[in-house]
TORKE-36318 format. One line per 3 residues: number of its first residue (from 1); for each residue x, y, z of N, C-alpha, C. Coordinates in steps of 0.001 Angstrom, whole numbers, plus 500000, padded with zeros to 6 digits. Atoms other than C-alpha are relative to their C-alpha. Example, Ala and Ser with C-alpha at 12.3 -4.5 7.8 and 13.67 -1.06 7.14 Angstrom:
REM TORKE-36318
1 = 500890:498810:500000:512300:495500:507800:500900:501200:500000  499180:498810:499940:513670:498940:507140:499230:501090:500730;
REM end
This chain:
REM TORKE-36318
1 = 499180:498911:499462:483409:507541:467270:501465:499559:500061  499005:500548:499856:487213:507662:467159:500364:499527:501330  499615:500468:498797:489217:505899:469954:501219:501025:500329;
4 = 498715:498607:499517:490568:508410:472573:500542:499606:501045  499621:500571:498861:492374:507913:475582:499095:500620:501571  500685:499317:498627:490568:508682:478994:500902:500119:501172;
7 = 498953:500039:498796:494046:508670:481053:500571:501138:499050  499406:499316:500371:496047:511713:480843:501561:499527:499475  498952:500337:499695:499646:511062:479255:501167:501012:500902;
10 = 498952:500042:499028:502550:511043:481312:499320:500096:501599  500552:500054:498226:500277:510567:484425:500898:498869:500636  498857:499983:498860:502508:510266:487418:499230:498546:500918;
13 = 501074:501184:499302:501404:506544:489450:501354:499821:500946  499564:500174:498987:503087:506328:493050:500285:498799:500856  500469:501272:499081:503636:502987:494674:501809:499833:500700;
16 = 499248:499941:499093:505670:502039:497360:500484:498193:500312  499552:501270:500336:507997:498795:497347:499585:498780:501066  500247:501152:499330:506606:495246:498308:498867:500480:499834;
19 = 501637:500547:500293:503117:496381:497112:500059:499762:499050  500545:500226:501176:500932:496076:494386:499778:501554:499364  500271:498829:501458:501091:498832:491327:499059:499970:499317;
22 = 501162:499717:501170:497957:499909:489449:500376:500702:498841  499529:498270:500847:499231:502019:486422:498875:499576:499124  501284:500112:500224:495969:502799:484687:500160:500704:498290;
25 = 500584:499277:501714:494973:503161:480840:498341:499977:499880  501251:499936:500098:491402:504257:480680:500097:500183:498197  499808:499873:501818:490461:503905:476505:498321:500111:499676;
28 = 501793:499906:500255:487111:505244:475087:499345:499734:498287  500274:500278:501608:485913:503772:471663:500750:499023:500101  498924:500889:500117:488311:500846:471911:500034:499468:498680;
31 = 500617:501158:501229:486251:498623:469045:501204:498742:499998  498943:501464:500124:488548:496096:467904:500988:500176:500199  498310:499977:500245:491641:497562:469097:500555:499184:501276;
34 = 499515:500481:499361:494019:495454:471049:500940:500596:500859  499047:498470:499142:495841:496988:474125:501370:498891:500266  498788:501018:499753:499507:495652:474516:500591:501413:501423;
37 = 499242:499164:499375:501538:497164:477429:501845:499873:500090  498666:500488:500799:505415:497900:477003:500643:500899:501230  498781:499076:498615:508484:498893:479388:500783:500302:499440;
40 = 499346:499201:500610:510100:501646:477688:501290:499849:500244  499003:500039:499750:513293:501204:479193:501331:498729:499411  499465:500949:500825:514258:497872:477485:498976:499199:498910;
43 = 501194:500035:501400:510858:498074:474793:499687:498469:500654  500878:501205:499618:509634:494727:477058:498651:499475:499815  501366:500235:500004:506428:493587:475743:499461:499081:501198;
46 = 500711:500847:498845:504755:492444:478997:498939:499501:500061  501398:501438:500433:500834:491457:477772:499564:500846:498655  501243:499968:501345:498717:491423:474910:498631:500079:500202;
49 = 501126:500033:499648:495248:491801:475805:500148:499569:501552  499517:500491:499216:495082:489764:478649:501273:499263:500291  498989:501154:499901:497920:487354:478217:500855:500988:500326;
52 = 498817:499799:499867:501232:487922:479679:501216:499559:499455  498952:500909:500726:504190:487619:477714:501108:500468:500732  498801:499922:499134:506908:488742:480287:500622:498469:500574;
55 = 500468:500987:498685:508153:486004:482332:500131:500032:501201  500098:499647:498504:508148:487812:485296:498485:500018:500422  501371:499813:499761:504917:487065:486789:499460:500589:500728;
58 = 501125:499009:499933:504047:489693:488540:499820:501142:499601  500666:498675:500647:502992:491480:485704:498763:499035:499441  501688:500874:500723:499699:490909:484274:499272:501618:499539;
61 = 500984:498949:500537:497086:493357:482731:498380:499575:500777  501670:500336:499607:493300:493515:484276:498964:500675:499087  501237:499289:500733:490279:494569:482484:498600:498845:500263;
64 = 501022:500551:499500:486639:493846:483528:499168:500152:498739  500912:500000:501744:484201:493066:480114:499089:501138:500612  501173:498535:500213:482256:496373:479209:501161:501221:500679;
67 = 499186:498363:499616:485057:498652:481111:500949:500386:499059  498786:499302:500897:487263:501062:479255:501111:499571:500972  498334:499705:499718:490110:500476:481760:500800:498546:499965;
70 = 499069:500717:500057:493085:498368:481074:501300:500237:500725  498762:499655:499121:495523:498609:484106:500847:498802:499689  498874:500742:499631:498812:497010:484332:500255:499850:501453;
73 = 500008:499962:498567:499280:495581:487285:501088:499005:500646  498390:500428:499937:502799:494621:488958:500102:499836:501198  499564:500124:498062:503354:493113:492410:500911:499735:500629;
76 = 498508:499841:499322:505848:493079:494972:500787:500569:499113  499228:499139:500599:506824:495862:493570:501466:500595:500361  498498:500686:499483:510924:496039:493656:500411:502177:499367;
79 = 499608:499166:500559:513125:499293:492888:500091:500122:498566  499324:499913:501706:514076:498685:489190:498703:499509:499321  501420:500040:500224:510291:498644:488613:499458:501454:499209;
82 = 500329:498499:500233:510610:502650:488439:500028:500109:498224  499606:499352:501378:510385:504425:484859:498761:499719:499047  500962:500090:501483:507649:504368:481362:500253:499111:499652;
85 = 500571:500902:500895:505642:502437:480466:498833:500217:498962  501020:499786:501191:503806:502449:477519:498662:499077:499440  501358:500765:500059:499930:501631:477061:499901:499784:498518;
88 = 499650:500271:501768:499704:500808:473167:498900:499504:499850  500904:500388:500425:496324:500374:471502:500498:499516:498392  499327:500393:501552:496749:498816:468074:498665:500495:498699;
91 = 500456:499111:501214:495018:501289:465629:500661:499927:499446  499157:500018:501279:496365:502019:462292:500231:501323:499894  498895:500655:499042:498809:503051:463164:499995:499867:501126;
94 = 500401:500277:498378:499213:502033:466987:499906:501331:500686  499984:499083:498685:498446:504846:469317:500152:499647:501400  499517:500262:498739:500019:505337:472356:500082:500661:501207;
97 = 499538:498853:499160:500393:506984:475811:500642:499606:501109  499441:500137:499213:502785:506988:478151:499978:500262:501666  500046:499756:498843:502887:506312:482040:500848:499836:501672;
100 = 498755:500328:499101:505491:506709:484874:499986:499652:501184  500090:500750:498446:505748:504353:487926:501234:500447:500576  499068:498973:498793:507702:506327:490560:499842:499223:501201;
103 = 500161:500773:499549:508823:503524:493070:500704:500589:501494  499792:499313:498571:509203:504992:497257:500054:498909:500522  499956:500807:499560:510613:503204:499717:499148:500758:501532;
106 = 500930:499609:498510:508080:503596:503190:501386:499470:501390  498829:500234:498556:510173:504222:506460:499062:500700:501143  500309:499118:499045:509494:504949:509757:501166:501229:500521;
109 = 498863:498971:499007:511056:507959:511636:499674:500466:501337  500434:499057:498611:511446:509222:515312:500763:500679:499959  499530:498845:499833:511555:512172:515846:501176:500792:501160;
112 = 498339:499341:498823:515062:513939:517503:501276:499121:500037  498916:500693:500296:518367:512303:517742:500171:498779:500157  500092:501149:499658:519065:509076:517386:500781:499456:501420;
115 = 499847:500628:499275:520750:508430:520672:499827:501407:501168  501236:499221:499088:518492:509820:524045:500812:500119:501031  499540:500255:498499:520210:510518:527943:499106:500960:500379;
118 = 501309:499181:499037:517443:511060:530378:500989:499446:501603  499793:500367:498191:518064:510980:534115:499063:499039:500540  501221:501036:499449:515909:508712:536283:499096:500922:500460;
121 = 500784:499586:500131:512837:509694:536641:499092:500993:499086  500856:498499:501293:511849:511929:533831:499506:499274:499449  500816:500688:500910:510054:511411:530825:500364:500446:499105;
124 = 499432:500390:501825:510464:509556:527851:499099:500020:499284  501078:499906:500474:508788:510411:525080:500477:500245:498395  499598:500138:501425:509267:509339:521640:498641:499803:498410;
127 = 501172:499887:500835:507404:509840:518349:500569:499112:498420  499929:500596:501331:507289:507439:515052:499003:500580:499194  500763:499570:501199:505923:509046:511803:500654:498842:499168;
130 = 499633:500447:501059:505520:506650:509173:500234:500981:498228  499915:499094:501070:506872:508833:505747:500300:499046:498785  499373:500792:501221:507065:508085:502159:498647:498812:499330;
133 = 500763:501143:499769:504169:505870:502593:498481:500244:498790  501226:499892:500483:501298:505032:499651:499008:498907:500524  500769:501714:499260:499683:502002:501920:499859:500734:501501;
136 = 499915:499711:498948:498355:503149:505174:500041:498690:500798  499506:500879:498571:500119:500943:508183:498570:499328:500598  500997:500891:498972:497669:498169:509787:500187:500239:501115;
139 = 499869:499848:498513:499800:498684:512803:501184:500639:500255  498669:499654:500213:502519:500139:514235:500448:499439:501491  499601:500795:498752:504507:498169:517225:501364:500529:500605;
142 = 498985:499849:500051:507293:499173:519103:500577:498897:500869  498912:500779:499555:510221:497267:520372:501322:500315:501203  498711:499478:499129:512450:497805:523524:501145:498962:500553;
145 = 498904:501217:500463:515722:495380:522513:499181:499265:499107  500661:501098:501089:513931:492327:521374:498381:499676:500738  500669:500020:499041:510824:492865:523620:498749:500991:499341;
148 = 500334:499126:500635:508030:494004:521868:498449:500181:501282  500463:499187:498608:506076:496886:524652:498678:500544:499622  500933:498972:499930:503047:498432:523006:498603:499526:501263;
151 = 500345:500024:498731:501288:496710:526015:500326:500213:501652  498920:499777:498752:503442:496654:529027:499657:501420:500520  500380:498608:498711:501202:499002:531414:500923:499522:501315;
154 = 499392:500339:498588:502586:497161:534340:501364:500961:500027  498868:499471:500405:505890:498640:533215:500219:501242:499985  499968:498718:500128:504807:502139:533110:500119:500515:498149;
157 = 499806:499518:501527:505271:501981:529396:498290:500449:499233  501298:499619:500131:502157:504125:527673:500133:499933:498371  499842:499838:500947:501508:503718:523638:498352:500568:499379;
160 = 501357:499252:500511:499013:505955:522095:500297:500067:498510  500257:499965:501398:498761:505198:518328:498822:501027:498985  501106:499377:500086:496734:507670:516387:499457:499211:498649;
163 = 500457:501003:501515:494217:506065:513518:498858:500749:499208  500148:499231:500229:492441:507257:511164:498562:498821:498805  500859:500923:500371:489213:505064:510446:498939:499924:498876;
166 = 501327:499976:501308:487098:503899:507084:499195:498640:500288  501233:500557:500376:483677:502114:507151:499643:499096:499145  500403:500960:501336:483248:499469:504897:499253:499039:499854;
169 = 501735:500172:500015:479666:498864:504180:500350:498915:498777  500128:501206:501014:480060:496692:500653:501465:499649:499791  498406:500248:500355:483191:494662:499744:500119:498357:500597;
172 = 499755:501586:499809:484702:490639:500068:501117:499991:500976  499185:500013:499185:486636:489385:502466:500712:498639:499022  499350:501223:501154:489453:487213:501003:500951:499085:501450;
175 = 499379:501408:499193:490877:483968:503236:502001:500405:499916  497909:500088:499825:494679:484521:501523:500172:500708:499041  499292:498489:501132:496451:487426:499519:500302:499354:498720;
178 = 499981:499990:501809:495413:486340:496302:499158:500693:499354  500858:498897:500517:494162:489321:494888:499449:500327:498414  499464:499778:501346:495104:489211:491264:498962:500235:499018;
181 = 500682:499742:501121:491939:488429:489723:498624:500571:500718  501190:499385:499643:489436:490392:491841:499191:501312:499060  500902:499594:501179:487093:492226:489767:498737:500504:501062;
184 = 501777:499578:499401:484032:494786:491282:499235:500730:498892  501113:499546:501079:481320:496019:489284:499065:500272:501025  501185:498497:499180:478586:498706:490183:498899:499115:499940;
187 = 501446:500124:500418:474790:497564:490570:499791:500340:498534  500470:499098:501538:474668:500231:487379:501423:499393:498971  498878:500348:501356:476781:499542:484070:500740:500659:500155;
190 = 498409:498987:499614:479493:501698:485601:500994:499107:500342  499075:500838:499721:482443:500078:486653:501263:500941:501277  499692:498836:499037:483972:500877:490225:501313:499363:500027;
193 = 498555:500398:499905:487823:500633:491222:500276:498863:501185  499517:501314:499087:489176:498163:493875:500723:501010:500881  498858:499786:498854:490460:499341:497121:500408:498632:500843;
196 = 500041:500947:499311:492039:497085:498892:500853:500370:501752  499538:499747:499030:493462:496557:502729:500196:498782:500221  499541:501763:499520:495341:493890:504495:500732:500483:501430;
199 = 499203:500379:498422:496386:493388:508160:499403:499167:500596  500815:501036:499056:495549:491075:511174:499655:498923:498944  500554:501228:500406:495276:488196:508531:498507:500451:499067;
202 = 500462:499792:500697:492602:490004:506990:500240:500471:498819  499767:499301:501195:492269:491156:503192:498902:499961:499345  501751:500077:500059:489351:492945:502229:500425:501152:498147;
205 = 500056:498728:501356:488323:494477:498680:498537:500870:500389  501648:499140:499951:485787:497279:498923:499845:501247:499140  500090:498445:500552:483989:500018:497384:499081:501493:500394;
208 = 500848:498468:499522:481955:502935:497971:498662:500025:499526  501400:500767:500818:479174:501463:496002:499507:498716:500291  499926:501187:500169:477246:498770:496142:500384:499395:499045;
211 = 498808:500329:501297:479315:496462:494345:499506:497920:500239  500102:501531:500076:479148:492873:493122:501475:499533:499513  498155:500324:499268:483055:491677:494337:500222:497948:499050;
214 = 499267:501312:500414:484382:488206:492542:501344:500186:500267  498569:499989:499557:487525:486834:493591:500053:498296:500018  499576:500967:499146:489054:483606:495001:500158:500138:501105;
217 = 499913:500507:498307:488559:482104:498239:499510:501146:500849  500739:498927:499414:486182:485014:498996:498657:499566:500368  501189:499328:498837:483226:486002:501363:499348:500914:499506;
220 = 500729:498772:500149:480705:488876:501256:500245:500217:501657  500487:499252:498690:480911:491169:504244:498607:499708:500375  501521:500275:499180:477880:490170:506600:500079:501286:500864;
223 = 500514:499113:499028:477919:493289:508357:501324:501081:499334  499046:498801:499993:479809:496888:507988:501412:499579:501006  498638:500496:499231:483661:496219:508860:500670:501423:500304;
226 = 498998:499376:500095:486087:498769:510022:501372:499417:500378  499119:499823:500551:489384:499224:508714:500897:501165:500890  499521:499070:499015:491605:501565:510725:501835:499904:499198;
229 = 499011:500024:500537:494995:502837:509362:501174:500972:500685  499097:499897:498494:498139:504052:511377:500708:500822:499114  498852:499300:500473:500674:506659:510340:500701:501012:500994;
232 = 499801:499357:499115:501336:507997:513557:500159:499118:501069  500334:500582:498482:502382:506742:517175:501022:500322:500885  498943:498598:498933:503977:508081:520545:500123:498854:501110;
235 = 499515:500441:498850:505600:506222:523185:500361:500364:501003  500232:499023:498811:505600:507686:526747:500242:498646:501151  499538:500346:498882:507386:506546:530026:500076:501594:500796;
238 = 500061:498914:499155:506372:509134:532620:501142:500055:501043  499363:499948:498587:508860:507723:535538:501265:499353:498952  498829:501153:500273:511968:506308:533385:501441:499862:500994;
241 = 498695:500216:498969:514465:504448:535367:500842:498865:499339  499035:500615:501029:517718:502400:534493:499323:499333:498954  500450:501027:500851:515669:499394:533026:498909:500199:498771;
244 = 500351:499732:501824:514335:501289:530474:501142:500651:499117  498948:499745:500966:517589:502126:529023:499764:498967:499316  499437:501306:501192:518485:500135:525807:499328:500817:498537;
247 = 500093:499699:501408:517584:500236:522113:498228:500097:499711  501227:499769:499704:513847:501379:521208:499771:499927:498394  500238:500473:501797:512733:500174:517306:498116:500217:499971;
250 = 501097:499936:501131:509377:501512:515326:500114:499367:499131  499763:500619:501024:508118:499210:513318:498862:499733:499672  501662:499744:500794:504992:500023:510998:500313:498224:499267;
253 = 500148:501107:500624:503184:496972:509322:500977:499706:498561  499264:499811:501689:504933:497817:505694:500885:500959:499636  499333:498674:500693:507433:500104:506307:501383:499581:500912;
256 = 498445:500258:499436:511264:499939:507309:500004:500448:501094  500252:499635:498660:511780:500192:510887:500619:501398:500373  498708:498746:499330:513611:503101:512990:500119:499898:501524;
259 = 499352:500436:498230:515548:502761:516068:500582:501736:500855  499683:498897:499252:516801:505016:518726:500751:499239:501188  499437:500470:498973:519302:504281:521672:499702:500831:501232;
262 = 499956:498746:498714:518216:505702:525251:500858:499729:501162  498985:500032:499115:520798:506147:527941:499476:500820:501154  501048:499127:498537:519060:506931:531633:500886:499207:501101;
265 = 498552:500743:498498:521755:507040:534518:500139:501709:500392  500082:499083:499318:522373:509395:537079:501474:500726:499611  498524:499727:499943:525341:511783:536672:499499:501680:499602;
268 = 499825:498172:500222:525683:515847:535553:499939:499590:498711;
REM end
């Protein structure tokens, strides 16, 4: 059968800076053809099959034996990362299809003006949305000066984070964020994708299948783990008085912070 592509071209791939980029060439019939991947913007040949010929190393290509897909895969991903790239099978002549990494920077925001005057005793009540974001937040912490409060009941200070929790029944646990050459495969001759998650020192690959996980410096889950992911959180002082004036900083696990100044003093 001829060789077709199983990725749409010009499919749109989202990643958000300081992660890891998947941009995906699915290829059906491959036979003997060789996949090279190329950065349209200055025709960079970055690998050949597997090999990398960039010398920026974090590019690389993955492919698992028996799967059609050949992702490119680019980490600590930087701004000048954005723009086409081109998947290139080497038929006669080469066929090709093109795919565009669209690079977001993740911020937090609170909501209303950046600088607050409450009276004493009222209530403070501030909200961080993380936006922009393709990585859901491990955590989100806030900061009042250099004082970081999401505990501080004694204080009257209240933090209600909202989360938004996944289950993860099969999947490896990895020791240290070396992800590069993890590789899952189905029970069945299918071939499943890689999610991954990282906070608290953990970094887990999982799938939705049972899956047989290779890696470095990996584990098997001994039991169902949850995973919990943050894009929301509200800070609440019911009684505020002077000594909670000052500077008040959101600051998600992977995302640029946001501040706010509050000013609480008695006057008209």
């Amino acid at each position: 059968m001829p060789m077709q592509f199983g990725t749409e071209n010009y499919t749109l791939v989202t990643s958000q800076i300081g992660s890891t980029a998947h941009v995906p060439c699915r290829i059906h019939h491959i036979g003997e053809g060789v996949v090279s991947w190329i950065r349209r913007k200055d025709y960079h040949l970055l690998t050949v099959g597997l090999t990398t010929y960039s010398s920026d190393e974090r590019f690389s290509a993955t492919h698992l034996q028996n799967s059609e897909d050949w992702t490119l895969q680019i980490k600590f991903v930087q701004d000048r990362d954005a723009g086409l790239y081109e998947c290139q099978v080497s038929t006669h002549p080469p066929t090709s299809i093109f795919l565009e990494l669209k690079v977001v920077e993740a911020r937090a925001e609170i909501v209303g003006p950046q600088v607050k005057y409450l009276t004493p005793d009222s209530t403070l009540k501030l909200i961080c949305r993380v936006v922009q974001s393709t990585e859901a937040s491990a955590f989100i912490f806030w900061y009042h000066n250099n004082r970081m409060i999401n505990y501080d009941l004694d204080r009257g200070i209240n933090v209600s984070t909202e989360a938004e929790e996944t289950t993860v029944q099969f999947g490896m646990r990895f020791l240290f964020d070396t992800i590069s050459n993890i590789m899952l495969r189905s029970q069945a001759d299918g071939v499943s994708s890689c999610l991954f998650r990282s906070g608290f020192g953990q970094h887990v690959a999982y799938g939705t299948e049972s899956l047989h996980v290779y890696g470095l410096y990996s584990t098997p889950l001994s039991q169902p783990l949850a995973l919990k992911d943050f894009h929301y959180s509200e800070l609440t002082i019911s009684q505020a008085s002077k000594e909670h004036s000052g500077n008040y900083t959101c600051v998600p696990s992977n995302s640029q912070p946001a501040s706010v100044v509050v000013h609480i003093f008695k006057g008209k």
